[in-house]
GUPA-892614 format. One line per 2 residues: number of its first residue (from 0); for each residue x, y, z of C-alpha. Coordinates in nm, 4 decimals, decimal comma, padded with zeros to 6 digits. Each point is the difference from the previous one (the first is absolute). Example, Ala and Ser with C-alpha at 12.3 -4.5 7.8 and 13.67 -1.06 7.14 Angstrom:
# residues 2
0> 01,2300 -00,4500 00,7800 ~ 00,1370 00,3440 -00,0660
This chain:
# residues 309
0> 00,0000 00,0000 00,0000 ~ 00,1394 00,3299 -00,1035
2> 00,0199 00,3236 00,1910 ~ -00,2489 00,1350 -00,2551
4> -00,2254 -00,2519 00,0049 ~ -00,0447 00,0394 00,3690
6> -00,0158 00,3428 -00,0549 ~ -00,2717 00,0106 -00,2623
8> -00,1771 -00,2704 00,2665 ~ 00,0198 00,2409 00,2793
10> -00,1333 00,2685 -00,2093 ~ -00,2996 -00,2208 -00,0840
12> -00,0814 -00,0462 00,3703 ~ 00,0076 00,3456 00,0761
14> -00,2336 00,0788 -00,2876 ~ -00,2508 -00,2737 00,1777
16> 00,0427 00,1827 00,3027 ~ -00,0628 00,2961 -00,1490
18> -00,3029 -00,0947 -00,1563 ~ -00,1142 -00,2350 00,3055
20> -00,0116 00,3205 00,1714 ~ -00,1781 00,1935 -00,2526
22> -00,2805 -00,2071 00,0325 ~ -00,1254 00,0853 00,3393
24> 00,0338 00,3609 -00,1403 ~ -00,2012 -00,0797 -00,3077
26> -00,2473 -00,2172 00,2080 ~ -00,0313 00,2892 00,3238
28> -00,0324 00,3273 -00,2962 ~ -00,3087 -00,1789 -00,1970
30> -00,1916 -00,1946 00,3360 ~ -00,2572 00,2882 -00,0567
32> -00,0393 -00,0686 -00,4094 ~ 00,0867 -00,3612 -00,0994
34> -00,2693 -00,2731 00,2508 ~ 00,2683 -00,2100 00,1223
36> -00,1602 -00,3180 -00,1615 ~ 00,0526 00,1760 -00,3329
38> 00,3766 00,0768 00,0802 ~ 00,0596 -00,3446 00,1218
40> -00,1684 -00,1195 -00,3208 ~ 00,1572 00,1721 -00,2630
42> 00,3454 00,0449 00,1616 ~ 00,0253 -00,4054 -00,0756
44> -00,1936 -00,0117 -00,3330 ~ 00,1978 00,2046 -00,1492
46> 00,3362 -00,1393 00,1199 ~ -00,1616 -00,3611 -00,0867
48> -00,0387 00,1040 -00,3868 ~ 00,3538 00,0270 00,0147
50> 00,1111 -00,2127 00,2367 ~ -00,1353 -00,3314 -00,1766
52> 00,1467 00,0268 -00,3484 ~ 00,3461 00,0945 00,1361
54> -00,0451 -00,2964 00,2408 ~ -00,2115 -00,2616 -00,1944
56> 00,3654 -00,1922 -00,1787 ~ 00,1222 -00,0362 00,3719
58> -00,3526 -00,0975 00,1005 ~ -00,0283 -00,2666 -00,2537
60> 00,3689 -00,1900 00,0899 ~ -00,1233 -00,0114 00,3934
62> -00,3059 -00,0910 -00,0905 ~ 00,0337 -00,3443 00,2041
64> 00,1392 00,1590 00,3432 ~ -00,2815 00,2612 -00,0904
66> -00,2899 -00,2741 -00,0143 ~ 00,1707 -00,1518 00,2505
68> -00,0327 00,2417 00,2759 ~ -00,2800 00,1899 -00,1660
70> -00,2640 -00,0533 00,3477 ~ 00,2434 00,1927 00,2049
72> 00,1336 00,2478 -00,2321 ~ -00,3866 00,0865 -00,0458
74> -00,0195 00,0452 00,3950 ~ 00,3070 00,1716 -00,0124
76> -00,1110 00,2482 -00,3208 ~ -00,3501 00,0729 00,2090
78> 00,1927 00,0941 00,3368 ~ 00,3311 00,1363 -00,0962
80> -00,1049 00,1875 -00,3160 ~ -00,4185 00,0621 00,0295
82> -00,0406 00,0546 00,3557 ~ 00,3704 00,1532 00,0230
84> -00,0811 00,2458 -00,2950 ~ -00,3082 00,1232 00,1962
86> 00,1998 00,0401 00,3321 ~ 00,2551 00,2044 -00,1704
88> -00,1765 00,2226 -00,1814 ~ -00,3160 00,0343 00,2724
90> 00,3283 00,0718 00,2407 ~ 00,0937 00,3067 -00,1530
92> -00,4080 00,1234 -00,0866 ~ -00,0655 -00,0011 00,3468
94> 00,3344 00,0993 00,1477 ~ 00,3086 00,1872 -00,0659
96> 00,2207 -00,0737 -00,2680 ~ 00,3191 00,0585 00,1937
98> -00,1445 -00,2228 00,2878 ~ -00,1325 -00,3378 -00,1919
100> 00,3306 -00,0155 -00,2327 ~ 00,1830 00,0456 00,3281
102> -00,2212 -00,2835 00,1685 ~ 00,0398 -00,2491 -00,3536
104> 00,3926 00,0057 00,0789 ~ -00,0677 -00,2317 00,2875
106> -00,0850 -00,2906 -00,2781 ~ 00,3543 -00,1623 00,0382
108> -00,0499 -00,0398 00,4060 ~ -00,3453 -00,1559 -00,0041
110> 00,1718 -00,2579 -00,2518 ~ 00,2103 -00,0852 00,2547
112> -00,3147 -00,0849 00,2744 ~ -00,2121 -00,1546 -00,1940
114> 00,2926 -00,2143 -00,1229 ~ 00,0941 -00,0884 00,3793
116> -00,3930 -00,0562 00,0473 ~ 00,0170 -00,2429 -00,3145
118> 00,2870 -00,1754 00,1739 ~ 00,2326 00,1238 -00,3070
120> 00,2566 00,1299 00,1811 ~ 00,1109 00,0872 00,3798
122> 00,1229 00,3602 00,1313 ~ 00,1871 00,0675 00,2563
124> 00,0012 00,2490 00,2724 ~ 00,1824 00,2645 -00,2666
126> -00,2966 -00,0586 -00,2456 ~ -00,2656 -00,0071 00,1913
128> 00,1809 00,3541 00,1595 ~ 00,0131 00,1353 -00,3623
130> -00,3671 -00,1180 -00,0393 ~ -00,0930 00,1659 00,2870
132> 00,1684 00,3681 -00,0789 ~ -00,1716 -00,0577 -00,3707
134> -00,3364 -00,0492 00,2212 ~ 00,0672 00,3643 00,2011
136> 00,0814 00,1669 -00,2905 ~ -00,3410 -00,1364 -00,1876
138> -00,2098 00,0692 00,3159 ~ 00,1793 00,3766 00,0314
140> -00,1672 00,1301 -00,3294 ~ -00,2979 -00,1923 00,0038
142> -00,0463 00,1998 00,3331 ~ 00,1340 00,3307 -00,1438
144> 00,2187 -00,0172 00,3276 ~ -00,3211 00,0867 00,2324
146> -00,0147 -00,2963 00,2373 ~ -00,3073 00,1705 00,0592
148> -00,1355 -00,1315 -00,3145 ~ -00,0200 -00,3551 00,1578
150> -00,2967 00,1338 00,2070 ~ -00,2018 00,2262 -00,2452
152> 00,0671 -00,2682 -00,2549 ~ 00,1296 00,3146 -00,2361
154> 00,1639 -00,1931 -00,2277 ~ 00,0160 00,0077 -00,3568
156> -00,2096 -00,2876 -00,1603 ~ 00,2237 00,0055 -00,3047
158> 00,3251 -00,0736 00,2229 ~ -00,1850 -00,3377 00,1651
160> -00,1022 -00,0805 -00,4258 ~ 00,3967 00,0506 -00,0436
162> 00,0924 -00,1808 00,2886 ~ -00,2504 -00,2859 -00,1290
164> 00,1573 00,0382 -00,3558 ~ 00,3368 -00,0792 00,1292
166> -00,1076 -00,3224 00,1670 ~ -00,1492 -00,1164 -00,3041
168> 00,2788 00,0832 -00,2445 ~ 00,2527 -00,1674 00,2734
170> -00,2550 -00,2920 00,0301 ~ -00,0020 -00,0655 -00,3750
172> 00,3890 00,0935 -00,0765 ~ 00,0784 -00,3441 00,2034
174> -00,2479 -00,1490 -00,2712 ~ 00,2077 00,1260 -00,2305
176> 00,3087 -00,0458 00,0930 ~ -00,1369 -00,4096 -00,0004
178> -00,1133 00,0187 -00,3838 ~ 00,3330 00,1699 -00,1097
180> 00,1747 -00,2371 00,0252 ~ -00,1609 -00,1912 -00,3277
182> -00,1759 00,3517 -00,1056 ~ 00,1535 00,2809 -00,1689
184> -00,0859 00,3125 00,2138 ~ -00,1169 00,1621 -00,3150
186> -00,3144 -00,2951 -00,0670 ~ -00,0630 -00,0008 00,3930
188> -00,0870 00,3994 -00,0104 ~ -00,1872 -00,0667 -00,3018
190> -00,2158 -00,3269 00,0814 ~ -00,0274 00,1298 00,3672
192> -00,1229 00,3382 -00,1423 ~ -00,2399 -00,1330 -00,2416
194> -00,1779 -00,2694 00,2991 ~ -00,0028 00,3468 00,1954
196> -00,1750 00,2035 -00,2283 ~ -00,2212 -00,2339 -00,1504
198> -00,1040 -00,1350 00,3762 ~ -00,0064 00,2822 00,1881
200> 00,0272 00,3228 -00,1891 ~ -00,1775 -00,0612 -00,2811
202> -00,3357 -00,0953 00,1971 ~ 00,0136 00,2935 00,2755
204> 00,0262 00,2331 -00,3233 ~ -00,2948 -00,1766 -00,1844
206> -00,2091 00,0536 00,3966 ~ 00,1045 00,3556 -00,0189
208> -00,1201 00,0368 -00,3418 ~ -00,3406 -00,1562 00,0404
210> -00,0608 00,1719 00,3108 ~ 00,0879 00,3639 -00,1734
212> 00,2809 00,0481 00,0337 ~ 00,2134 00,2142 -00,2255
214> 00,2447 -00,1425 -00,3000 ~ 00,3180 00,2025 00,0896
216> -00,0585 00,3447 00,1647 ~ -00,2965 00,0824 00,2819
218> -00,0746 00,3396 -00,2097 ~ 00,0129 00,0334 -00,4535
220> 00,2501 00,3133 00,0062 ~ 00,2507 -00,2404 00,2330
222> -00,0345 -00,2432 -00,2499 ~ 00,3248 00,1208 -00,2094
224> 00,2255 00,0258 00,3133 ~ -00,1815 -00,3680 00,1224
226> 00,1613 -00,2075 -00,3071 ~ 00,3068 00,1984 -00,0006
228> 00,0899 -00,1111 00,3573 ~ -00,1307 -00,3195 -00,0700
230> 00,1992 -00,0465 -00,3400 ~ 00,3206 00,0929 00,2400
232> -00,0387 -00,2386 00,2891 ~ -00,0802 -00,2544 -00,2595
234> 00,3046 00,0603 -00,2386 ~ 00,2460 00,1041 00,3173
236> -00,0371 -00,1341 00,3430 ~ -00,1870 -00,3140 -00,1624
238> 00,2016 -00,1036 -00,2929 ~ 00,3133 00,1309 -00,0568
240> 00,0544 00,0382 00,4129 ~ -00,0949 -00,4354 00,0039
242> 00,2474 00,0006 -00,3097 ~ 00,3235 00,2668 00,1364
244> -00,0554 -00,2321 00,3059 ~ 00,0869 -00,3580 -00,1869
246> 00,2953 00,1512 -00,1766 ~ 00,1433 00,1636 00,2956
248> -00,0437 -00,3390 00,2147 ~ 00,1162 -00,2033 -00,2905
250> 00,3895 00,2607 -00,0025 ~ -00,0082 00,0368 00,4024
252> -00,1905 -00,3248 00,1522 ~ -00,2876 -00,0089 00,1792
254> 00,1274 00,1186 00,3748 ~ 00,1800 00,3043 -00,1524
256> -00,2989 00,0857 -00,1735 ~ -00,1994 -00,0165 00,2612
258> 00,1926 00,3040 00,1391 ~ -00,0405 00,2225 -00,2890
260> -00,4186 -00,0274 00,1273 ~ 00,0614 00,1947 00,3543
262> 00,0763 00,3096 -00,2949 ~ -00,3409 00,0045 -00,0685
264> -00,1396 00,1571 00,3391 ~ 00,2411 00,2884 -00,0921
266> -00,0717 00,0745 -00,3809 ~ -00,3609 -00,0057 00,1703
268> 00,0495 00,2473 00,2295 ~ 00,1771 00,2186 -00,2085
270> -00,2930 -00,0128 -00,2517 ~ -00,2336 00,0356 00,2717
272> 00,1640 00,3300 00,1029 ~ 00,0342 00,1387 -00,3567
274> -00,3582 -00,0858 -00,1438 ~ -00,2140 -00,0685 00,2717
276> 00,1149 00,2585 00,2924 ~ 00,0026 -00,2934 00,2260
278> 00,2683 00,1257 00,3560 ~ 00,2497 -00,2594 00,0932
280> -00,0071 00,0130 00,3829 ~ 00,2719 -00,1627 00,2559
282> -00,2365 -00,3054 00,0177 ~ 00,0563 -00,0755 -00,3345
284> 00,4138 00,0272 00,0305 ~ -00,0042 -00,1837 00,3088
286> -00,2488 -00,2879 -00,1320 ~ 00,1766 -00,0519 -00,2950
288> 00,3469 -00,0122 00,1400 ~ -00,1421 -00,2744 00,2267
290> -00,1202 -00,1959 -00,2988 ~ 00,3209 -00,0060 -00,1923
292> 00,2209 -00,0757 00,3183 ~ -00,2729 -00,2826 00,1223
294> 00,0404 -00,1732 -00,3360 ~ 00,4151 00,0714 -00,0594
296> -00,0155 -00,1941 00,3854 ~ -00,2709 -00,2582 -00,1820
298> 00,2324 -00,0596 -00,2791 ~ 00,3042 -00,0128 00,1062
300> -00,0901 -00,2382 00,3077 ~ 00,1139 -00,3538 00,0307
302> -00,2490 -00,2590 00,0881 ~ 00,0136 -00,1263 00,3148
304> 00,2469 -00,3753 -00,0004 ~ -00,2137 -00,3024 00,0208
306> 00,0611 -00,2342 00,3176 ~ 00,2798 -00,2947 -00,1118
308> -00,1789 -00,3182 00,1180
């Protein structure tokens, strides 16, 4: 591997970040224009139309793995990429952008407990230390740093759909990481996708519709503005953020990858700041600095040495 291969890589990853972030801006700016069942909706349609033809030669020579595991990958598509897509993007329509992207960061330490609930793997009193700061720092901006908040039960509804988000996404990244190892990453986001949309998104939309609800934008004049945002989450976050991401881990390797992602919370706030006036407060420096330090404790940990009987 060449320095500028891992430097093209790199730059890959921080374009995902970039757009990762983007699209709790995108999602936070339009919660008052696009219904959220439309955004969800189209945001994957779109990418799909593309998504499938690129993907469809890789499909075809897995095609036995795929059949194979099809009944989980169909669970998996319907929690980790329906009900996920509607817990990200409801996180940032009902809360703060800077907050939920913040909150989504925590993905990599709920992999680790629900793999040590699964009886995957064991952590030791360092992890479970790490797991712990990651847990303050999640709880600090879910709060807004008001204790106080625990008895009014003033918290943001949109931080608990983020929180849930992140469980989900960790929950179905071990299902993943399972299939990988006979799937190409670039059939599992496609198949997974397509069992998610067709499952889950696809019949909440058609509900919507029947019951009234608007195609793309609550009010006609919107309508313009609607698709545009639409067309962008679809084209950016969606597809080519899924696609920067498979390069970059295909250069770097998974686990350095994976570090690239705790950019994302930034490029949000920074967007967050510029377009949508949101105020960065000491809760969200001290949060976040608990997150990354909680997983860098998570990750670098050694598992705890198994009795010699």
């Amino acid at each position: 591997m060449t320095p500028a291969n891992v430097a093209v890589g790199a730059a890959a990853l921080i374009l995902t970040a970039a757009l990762w972030g983007s699209n709790h801006v995108v999602a936070r700016a339009m919660h008052d224009t696009v219904p959220l069942t439309a955004m969800v909706f189209w945001r994957w349609a779109l990418a799909l139309l593309l998504l499938i033809p690129i993907a469809l030669p890789q499909m075809r020579r897995e095609r036995e793995p795929l059949r194979r595991n099809m009944t989980g990958i169909a669970i998996g598509g319907v929690i980790g990429v329906g009900i996920f897509s509607f817990l990200l993007i409801g996180g940032a329509y009902q809360g703060l952008a800077t907050d939920v992207s913040i909150i989504n960061a925590t993905t990599p330490a709920w992999v680790a407990v629900i793999a040590w609930l699964e009886g995957r793997s064991l952590l030791g009193p360092r992890g479970w230390l790490g797991l712990a700061l990651a847990f303050l720092g999640t709880v600090a901006i879910i709060l807004r740093g008001d204790l106080a908040a625990l008895v009014t039960v003033d918290i943001h509804i949109g931080s608990l759909w983020s929180l849930l988000g992140a469980m989900s996404f960790a929950w179905f990244s071990l299902r993943v990481r399972d299939w990988s190892r006979e799937i190409s990453s670039l059939s599992l986001t496609t198949v997974t996708a397509w069992f998610g949309f067709l499952l889950t998104m696809a019949p909440v939309y058609l509900l919507w519709l029947l019951a009234g609800g608007e195609v793309v934008s609550f009010r006609a004049e919107d309508e313009t503005r609607a698709w545009a945002s639409v067309i962008y989450v679809a084209l950016g976050p969606t597809l080519l953020g899924n696609v920067f991401y498979l390069f970059g881990v295909s250069v770097v390797g998974a686990q350095r990858a994976a570090a690239f992602l705790y950019l994302s919370p930034i490029f949000a706030a920074l967007l967050s700041v510029a377009f949508l006036g949101e105020a960065l407060h000491l809760f969200h420096f001290a949060g976040f600095a608990l997150i990354v330090i909680g997983l860098v404790v998570v990750n670098t940990s050694a598992p705890p040495k198994t009795p010699q009987g």
